[in-house]
VMD Tcl script that builds the backbone (N, CA, C; Angstrom):
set m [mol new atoms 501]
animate dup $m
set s [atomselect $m all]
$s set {name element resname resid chain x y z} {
  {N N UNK 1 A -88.478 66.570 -54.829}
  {CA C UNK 1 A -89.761 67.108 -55.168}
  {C C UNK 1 A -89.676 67.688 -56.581}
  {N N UNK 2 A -90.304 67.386 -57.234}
  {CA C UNK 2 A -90.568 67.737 -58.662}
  {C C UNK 2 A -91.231 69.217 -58.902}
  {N N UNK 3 A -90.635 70.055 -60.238}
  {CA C UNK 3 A -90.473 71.305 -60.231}
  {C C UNK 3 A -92.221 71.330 -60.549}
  {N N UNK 4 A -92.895 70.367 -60.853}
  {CA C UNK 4 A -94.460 71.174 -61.372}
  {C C UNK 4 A -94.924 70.681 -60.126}
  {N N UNK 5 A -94.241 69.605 -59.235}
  {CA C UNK 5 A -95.395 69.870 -57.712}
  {C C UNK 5 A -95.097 70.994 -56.810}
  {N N UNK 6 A -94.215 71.341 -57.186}
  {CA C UNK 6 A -93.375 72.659 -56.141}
  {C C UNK 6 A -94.427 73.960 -56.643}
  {N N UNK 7 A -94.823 74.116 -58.110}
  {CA C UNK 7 A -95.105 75.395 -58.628}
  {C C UNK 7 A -96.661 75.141 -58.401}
  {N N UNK 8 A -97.098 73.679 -58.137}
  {CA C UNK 8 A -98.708 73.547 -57.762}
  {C C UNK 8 A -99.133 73.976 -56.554}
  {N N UNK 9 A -97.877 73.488 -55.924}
  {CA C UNK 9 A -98.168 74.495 -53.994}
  {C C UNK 9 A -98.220 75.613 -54.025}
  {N N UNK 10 A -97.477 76.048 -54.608}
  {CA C UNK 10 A -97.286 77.552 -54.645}
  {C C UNK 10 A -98.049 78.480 -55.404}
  {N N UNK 11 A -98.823 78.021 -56.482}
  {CA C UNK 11 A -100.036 78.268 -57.511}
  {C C UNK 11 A -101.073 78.503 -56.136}
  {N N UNK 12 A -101.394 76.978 -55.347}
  {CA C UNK 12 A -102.588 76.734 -54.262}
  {C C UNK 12 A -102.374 77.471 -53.409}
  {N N UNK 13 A -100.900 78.013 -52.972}
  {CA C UNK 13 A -101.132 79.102 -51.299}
  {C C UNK 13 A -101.150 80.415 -51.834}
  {N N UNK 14 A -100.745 80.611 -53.124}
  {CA C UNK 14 A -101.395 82.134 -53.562}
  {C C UNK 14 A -102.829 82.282 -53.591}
  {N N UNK 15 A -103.358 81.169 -54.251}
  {CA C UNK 15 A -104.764 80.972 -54.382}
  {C C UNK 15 A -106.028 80.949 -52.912}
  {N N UNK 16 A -105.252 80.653 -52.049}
  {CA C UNK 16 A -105.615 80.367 -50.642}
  {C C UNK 16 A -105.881 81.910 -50.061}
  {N N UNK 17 A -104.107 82.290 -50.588}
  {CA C UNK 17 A -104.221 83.852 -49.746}
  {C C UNK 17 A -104.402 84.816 -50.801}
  {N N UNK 18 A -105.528 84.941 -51.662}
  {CA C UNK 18 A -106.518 85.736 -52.139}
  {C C UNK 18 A -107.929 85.707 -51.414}
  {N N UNK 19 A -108.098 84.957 -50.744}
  {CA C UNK 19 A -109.615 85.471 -49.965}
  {C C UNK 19 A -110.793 84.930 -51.048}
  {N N UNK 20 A -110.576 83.501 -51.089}
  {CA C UNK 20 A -111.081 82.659 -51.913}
  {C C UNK 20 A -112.352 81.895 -50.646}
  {N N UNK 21 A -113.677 81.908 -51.087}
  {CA C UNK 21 A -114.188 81.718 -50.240}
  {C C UNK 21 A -113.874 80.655 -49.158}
  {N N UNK 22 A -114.305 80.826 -47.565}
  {CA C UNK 22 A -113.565 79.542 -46.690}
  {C C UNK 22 A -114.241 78.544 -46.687}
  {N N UNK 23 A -114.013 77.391 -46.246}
  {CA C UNK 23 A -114.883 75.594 -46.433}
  {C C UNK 23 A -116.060 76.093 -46.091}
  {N N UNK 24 A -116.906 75.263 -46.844}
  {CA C UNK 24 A -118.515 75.290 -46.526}
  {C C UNK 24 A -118.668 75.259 -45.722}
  {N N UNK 25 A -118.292 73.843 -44.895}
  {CA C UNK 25 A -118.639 73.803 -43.432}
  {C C UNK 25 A -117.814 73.747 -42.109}
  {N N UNK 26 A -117.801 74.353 -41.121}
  {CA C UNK 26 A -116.754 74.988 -40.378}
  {C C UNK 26 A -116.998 73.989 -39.231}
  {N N UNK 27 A -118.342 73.332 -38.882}
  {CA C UNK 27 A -118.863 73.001 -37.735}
  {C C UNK 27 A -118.054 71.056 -37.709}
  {N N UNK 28 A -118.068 71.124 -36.663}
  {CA C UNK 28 A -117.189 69.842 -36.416}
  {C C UNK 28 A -118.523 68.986 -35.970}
  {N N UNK 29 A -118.336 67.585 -36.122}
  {CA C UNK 29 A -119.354 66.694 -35.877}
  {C C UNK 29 A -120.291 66.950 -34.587}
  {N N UNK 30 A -119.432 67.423 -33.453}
  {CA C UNK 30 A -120.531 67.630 -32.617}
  {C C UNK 30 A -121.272 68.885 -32.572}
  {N N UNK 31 A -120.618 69.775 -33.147}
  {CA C UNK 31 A -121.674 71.246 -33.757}
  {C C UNK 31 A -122.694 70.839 -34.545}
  {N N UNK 32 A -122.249 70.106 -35.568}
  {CA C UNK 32 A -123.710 69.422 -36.401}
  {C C UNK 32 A -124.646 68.298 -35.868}
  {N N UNK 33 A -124.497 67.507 -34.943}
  {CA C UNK 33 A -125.327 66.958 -33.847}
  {C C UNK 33 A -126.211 68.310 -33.473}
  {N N UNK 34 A -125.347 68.777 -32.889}
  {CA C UNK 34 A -126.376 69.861 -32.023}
  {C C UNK 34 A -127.253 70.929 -33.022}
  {N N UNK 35 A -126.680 71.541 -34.294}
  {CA C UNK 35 A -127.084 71.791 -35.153}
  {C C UNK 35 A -128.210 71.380 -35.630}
  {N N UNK 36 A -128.790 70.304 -36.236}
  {CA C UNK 36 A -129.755 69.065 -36.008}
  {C C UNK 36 A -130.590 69.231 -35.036}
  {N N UNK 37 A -129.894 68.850 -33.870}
  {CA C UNK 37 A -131.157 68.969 -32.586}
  {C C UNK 37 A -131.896 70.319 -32.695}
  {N N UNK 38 A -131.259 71.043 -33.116}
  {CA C UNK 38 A -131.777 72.259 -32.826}
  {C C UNK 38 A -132.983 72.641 -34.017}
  {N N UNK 39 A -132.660 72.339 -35.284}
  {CA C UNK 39 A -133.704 72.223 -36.187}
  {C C UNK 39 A -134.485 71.460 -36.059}
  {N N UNK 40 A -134.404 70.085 -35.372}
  {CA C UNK 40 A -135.614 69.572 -34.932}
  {C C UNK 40 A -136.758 70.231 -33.625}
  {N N UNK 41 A -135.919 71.102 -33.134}
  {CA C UNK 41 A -136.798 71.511 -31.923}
  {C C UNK 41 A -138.223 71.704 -32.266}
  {N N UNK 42 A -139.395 71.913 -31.238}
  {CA C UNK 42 A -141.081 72.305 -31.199}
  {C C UNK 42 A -140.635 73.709 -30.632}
  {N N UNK 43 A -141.490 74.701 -31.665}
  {CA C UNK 43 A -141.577 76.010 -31.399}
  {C C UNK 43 A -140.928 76.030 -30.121}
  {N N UNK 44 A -142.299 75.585 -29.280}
  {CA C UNK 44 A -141.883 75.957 -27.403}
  {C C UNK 44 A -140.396 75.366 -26.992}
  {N N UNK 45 A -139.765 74.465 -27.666}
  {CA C UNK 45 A -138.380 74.422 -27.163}
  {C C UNK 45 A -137.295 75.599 -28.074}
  {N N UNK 46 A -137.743 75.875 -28.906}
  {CA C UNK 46 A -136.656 76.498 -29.502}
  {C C UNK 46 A -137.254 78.074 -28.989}
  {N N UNK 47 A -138.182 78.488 -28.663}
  {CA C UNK 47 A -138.499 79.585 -27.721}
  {C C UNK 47 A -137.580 79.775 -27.080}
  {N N UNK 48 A -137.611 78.813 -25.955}
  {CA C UNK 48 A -137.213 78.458 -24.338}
  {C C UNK 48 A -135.666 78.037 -24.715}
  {N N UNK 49 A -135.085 77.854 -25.969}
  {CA C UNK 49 A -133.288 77.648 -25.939}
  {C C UNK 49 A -132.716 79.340 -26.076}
  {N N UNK 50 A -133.584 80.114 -27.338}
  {CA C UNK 50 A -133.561 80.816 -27.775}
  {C C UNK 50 A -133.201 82.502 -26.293}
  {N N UNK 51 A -134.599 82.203 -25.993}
  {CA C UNK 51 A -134.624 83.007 -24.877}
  {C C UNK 51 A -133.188 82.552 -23.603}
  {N N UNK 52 A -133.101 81.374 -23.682}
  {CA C UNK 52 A -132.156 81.557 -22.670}
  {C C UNK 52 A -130.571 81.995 -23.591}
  {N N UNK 53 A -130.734 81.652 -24.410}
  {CA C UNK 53 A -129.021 81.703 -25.118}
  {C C UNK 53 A -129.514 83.739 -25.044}
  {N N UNK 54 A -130.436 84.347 -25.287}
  {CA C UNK 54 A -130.451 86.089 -25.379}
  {C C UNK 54 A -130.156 86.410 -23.456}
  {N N UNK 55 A -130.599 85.657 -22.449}
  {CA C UNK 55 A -130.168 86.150 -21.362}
  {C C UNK 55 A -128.651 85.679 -20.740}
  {N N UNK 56 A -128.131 84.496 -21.290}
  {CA C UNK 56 A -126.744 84.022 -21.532}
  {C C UNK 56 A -126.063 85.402 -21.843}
  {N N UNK 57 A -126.409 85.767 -22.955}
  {CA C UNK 57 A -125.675 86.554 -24.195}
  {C C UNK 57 A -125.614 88.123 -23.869}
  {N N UNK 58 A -126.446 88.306 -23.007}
  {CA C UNK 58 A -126.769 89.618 -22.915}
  {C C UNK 58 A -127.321 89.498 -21.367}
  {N N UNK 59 A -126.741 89.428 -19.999}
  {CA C UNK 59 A -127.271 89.322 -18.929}
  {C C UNK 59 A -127.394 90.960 -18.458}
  {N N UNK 60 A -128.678 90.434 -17.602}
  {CA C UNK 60 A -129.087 92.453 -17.437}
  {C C UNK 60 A -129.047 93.379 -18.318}
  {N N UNK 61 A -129.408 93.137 -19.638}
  {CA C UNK 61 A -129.775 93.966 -20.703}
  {C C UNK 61 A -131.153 94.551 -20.413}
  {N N UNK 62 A -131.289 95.574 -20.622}
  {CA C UNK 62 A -131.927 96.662 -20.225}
  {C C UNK 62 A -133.203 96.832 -21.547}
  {N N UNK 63 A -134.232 95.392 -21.286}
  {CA C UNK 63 A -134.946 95.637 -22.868}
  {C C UNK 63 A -135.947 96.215 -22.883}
  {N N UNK 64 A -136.623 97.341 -21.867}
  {CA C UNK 64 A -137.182 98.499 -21.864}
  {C C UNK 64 A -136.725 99.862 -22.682}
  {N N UNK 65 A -135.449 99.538 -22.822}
  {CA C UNK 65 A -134.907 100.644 -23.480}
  {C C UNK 65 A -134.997 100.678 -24.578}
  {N N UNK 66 A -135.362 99.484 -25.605}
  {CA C UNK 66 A -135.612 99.343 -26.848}
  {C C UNK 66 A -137.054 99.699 -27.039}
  {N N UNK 67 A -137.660 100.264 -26.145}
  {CA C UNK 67 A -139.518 100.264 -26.420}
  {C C UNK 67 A -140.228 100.027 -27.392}
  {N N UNK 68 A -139.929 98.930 -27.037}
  {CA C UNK 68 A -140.857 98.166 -28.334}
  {C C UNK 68 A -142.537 98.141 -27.831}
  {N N UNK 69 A -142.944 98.501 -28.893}
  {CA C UNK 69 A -144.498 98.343 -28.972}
  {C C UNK 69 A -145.027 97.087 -28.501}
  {N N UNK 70 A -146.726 97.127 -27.924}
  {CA C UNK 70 A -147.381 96.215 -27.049}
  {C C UNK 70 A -147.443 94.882 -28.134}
  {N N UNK 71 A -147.524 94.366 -29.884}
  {CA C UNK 71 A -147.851 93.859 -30.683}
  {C C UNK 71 A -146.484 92.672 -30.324}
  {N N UNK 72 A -145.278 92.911 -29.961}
  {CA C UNK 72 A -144.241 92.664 -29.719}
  {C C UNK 72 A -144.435 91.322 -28.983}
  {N N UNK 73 A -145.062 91.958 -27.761}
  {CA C UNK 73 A -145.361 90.975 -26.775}
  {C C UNK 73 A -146.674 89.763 -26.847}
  {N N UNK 74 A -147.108 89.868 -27.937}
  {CA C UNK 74 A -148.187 88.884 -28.372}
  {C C UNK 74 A -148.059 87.303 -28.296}
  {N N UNK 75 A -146.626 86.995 -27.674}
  {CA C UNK 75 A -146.497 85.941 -27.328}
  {C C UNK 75 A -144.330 85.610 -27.234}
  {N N UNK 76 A -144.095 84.549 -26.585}
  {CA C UNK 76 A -143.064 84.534 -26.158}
  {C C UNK 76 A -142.207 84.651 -27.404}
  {N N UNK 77 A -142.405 83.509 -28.054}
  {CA C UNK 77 A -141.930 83.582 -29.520}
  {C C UNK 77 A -141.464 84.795 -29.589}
  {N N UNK 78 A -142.606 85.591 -30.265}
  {CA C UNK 78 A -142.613 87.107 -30.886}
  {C C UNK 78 A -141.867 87.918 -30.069}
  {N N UNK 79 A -141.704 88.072 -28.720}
  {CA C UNK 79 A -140.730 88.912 -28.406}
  {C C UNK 79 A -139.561 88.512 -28.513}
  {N N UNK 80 A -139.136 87.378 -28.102}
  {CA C UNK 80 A -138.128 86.551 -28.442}
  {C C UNK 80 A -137.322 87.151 -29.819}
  {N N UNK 81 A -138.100 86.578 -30.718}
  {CA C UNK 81 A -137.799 87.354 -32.362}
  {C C UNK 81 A -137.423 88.765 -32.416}
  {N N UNK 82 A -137.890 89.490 -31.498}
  {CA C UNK 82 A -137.546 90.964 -31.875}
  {C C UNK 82 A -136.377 91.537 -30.833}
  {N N UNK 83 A -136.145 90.588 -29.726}
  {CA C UNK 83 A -134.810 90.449 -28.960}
  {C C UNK 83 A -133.583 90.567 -30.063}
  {N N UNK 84 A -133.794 89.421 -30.748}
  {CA C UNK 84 A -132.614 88.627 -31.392}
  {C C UNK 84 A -132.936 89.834 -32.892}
  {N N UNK 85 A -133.764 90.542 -33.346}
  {CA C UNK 85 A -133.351 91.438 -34.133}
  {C C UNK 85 A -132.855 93.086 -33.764}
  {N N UNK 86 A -133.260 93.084 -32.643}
  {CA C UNK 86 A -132.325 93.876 -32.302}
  {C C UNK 86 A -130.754 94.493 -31.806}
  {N N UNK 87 A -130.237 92.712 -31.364}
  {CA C UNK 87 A -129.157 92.280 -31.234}
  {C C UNK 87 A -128.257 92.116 -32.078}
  {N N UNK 88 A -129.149 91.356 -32.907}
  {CA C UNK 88 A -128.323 91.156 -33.993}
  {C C UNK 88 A -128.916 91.253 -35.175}
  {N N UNK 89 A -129.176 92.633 -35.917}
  {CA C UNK 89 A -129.520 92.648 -36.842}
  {C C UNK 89 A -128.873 92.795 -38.122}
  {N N UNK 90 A -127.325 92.210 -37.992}
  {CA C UNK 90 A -126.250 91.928 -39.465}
  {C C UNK 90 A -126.728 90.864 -39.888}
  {N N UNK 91 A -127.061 89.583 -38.883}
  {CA C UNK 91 A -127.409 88.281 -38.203}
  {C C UNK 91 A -128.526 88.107 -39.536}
  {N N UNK 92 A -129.681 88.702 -38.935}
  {CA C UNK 92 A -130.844 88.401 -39.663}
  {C C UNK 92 A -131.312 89.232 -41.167}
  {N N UNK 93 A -130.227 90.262 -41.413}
  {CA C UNK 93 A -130.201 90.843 -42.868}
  {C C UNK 93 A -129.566 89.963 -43.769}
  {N N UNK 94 A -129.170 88.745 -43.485}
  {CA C UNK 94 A -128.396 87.635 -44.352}
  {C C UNK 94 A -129.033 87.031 -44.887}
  {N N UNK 95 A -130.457 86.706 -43.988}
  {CA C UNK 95 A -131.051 85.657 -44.235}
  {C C UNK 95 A -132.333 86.143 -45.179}
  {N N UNK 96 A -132.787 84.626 -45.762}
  {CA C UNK 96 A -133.951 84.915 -46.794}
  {C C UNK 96 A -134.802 84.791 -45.765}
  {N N UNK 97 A -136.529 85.493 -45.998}
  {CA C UNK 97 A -137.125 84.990 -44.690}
  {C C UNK 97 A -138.463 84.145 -45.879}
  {N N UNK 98 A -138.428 82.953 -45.473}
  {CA C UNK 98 A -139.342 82.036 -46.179}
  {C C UNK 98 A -140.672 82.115 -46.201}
  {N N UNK 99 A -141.554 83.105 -45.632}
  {CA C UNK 99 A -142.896 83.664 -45.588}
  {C C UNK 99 A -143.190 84.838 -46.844}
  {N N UNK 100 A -143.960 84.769 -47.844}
  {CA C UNK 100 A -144.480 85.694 -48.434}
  {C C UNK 100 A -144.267 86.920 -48.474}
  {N N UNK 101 A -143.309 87.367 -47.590}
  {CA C UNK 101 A -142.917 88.777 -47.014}
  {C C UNK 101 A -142.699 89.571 -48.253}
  {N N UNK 102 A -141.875 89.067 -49.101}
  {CA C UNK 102 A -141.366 89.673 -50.447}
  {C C UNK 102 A -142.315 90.439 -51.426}
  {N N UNK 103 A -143.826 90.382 -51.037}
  {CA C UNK 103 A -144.783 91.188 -51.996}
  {C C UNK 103 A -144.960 92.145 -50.693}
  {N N UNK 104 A -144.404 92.253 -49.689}
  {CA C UNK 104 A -144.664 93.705 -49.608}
  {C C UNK 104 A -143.343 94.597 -49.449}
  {N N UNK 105 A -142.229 94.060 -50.011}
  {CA C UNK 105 A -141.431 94.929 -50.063}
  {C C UNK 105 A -140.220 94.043 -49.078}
  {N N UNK 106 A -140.345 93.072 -48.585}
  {CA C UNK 106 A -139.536 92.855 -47.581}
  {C C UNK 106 A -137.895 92.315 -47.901}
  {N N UNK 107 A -136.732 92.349 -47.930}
  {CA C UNK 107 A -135.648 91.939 -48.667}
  {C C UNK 107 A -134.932 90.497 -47.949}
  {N N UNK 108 A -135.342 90.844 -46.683}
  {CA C UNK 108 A -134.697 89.627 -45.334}
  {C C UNK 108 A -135.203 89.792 -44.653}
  {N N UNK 109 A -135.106 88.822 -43.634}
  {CA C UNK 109 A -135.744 88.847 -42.380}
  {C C UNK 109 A -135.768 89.712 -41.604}
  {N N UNK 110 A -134.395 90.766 -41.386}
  {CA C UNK 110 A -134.482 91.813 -40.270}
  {C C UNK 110 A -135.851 92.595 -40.901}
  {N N UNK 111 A -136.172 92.786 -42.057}
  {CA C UNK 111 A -137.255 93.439 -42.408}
  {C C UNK 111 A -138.711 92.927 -42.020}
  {N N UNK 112 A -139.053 91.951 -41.556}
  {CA C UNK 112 A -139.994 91.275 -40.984}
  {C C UNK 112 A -139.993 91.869 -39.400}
  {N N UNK 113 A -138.962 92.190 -38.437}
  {CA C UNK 113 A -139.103 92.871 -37.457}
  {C C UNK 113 A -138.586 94.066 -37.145}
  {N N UNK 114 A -137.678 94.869 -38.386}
  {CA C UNK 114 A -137.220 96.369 -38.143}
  {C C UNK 114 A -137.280 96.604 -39.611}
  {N N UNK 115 A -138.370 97.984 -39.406}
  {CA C UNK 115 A -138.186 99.119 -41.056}
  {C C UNK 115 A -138.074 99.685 -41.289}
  {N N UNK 116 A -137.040 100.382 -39.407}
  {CA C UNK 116 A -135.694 101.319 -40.207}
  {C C UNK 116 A -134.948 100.823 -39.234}
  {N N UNK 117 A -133.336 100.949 -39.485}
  {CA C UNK 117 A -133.072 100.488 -38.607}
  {C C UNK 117 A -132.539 101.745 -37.722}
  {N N UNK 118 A -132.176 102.409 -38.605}
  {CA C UNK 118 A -131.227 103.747 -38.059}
  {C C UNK 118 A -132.272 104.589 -36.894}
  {N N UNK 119 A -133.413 104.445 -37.244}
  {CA C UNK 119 A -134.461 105.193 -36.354}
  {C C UNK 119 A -134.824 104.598 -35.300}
  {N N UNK 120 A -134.676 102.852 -35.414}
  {CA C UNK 120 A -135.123 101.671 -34.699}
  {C C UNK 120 A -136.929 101.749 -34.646}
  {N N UNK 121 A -137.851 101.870 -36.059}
  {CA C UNK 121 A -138.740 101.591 -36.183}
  {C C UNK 121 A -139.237 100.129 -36.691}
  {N N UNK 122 A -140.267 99.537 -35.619}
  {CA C UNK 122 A -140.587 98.538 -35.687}
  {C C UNK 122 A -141.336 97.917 -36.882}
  {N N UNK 123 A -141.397 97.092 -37.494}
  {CA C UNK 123 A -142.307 96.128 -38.301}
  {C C UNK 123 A -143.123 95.252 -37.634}
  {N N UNK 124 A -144.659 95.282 -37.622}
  {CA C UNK 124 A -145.649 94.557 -36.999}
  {C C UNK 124 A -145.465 93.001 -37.681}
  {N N UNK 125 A -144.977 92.612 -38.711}
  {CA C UNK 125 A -145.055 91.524 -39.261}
  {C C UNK 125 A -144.396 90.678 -38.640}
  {N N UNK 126 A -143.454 90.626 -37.746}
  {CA C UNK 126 A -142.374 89.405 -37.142}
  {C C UNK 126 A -143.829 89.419 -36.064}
  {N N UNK 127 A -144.405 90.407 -35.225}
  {CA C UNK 127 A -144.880 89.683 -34.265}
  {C C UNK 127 A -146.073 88.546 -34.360}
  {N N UNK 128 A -146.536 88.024 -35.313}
  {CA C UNK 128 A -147.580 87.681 -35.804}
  {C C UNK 128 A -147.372 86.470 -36.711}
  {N N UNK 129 A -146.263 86.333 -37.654}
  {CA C UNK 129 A -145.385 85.415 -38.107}
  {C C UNK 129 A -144.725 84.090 -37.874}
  {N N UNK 130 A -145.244 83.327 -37.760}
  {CA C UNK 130 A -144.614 81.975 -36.754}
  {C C UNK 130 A -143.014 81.634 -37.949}
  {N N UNK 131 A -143.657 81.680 -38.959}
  {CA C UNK 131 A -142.035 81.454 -40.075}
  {C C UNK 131 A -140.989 82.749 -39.542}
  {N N UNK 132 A -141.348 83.433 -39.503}
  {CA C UNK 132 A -140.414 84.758 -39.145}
  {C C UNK 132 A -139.660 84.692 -37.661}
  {N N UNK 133 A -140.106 84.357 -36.882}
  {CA C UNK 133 A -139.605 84.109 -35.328}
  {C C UNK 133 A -139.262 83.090 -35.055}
  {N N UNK 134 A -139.752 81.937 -35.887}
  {CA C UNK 134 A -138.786 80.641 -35.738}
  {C C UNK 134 A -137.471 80.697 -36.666}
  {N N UNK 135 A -137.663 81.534 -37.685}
  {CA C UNK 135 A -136.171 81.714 -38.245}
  {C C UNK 135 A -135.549 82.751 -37.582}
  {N N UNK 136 A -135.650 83.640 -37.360}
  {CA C UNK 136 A -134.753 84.891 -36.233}
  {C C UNK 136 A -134.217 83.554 -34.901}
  {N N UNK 137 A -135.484 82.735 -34.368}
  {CA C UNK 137 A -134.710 82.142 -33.100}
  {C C UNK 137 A -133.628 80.574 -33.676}
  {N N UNK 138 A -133.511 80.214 -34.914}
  {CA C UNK 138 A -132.988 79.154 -35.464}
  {C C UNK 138 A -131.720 79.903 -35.472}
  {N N UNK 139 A -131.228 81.347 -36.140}
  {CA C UNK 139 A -130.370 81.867 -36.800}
  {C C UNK 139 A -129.969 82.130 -35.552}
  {N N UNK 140 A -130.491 82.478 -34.394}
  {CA C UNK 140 A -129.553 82.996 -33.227}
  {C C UNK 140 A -129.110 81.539 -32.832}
  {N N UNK 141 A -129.660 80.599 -32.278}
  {CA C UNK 141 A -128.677 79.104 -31.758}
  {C C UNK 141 A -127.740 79.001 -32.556}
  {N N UNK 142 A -128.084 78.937 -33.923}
  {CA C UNK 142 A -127.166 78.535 -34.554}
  {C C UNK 142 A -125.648 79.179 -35.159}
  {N N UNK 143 A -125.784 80.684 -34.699}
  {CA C UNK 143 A -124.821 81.304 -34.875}
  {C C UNK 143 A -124.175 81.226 -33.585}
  {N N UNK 144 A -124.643 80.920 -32.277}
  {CA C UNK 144 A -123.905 80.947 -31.537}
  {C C UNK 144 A -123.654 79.483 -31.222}
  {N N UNK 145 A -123.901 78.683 -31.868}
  {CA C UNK 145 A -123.125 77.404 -32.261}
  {C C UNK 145 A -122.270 77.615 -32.919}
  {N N UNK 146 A -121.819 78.717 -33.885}
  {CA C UNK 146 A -120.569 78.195 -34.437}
  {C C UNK 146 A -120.861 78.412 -35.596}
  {N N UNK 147 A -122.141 77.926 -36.736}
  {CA C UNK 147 A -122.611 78.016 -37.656}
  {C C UNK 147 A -122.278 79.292 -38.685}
  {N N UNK 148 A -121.620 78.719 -39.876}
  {CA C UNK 148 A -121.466 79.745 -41.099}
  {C C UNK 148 A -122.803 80.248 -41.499}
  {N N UNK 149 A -122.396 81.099 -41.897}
  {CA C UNK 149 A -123.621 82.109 -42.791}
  {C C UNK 149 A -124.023 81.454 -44.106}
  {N N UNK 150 A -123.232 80.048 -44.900}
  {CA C UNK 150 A -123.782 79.211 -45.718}
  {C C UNK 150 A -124.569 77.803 -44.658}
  {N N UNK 151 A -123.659 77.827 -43.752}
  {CA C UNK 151 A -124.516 76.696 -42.832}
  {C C UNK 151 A -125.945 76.762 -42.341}
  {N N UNK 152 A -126.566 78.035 -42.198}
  {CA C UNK 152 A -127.684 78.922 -41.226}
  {C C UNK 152 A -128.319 78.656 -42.412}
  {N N UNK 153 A -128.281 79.206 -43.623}
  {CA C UNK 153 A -129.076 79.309 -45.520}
  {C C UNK 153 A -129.083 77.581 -45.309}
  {N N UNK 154 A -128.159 77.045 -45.226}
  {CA C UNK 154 A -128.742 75.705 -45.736}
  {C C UNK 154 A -129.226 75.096 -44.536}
  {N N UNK 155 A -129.697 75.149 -43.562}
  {CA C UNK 155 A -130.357 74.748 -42.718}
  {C C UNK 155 A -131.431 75.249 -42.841}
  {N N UNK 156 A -132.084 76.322 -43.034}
  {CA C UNK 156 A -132.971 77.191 -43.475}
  {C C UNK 156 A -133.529 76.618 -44.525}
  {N N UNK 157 A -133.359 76.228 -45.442}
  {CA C UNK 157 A -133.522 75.794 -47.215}
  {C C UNK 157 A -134.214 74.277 -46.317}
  {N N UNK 158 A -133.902 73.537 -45.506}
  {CA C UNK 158 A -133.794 72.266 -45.154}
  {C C UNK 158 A -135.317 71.989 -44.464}
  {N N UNK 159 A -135.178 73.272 -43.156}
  {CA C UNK 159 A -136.239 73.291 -42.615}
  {C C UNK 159 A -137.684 73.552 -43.257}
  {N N UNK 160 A -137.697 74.615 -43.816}
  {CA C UNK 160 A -138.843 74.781 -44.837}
  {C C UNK 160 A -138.971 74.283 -45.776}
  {N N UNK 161 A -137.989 73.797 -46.919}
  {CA C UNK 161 A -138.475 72.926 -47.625}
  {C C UNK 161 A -139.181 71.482 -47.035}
  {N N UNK 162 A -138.973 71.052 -46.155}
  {CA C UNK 162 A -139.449 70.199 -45.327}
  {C C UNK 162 A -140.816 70.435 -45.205}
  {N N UNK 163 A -140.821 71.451 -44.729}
  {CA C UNK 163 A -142.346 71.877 -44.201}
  {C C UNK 163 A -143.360 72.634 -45.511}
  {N N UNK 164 A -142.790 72.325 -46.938}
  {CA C UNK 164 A -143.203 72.865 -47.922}
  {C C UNK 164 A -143.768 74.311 -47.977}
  {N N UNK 165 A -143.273 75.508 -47.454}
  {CA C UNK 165 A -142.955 76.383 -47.601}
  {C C UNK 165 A -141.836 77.211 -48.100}
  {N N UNK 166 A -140.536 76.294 -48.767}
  {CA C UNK 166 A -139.372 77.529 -49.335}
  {C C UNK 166 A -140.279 77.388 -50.392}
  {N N UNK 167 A -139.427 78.501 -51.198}
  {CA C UNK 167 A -139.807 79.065 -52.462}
  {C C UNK 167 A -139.186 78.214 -53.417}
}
mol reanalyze $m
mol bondsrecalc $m
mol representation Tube
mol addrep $m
């Protein structure tokens, strides 16, 4: 083995173990099948995956205790959406949320359904939002598929640009 391929490995596993960002994509062919299916879903199926992956995920969770306001419940979707931001709201502070939200102050999506979080005060805007609750219920399948936090953004970027709404 030659002394400059020896010092190139060894250049690359220092380089490795600095915390150099990890592969784009983590998901193996059949994660991205399903990945796919899942961005193709109709609202009412990605509702109905959504909702079941939050009672999967969380069986006998107690979601009275979050008292969420009656605006919440304005439809399955919408509660759905405010399930999955309360669960996981690291989840949905990642994400851009592709609705207009940004002229009133909004930074990400958790801000479309929580506007504080520390207090756990609600935002009326996720319940009412069809872009906002179909991305909260995209970002939950897909994180519990497996999906990177660049995988979820570019699926996101994919879906709405599609539907000529990204920015």
């Amino acid at each position: 083995m030659s002394t400059y391929y020896r010092l190139t490995c060894i250049f690359m596993l220092c380089l490795l173990s600095t915390g150099l960002p990890k592969p784009v994509f983590a998901m193996d062919e059949l994660q991205k099948k399903e990945f796919n299916r899942v961005l193709a879903m109709s609202l009412a199926e990605l509702t109905a995956s959504a909702a079941n992956a939050l009672q999967k995920k969380y069986p006998g969770e107690r979601w009275e205790a979050y008292r969420f306001p009656d605006y919440v419940f304005a439809n399955k979707s919408s509660e759905t959406g405010y399930k999955i931001a309360v669960k996981r709201p690291e989840l949905l502070a990642k994400i851009h949320c592709y609705c207009p939200c940004n002229v009133v102050g909004h930074r990400n999506l958790l801000d479309c359904f929580i506007e504080n979080e520390k207090q756990l005060v609600y935002a009326r805007h996720g319940s009412f939002c069809t872009t906002c609750y179909t991305q909260a219920m995209l970002a939950l399948l897909w994180a519990e598929l497996g999906a990177t936090d660049h995988e979820i953004t570019e699926g996101m970027k994919k879906k709405f640009q599609a539907e000529g709404t990204a920015e």
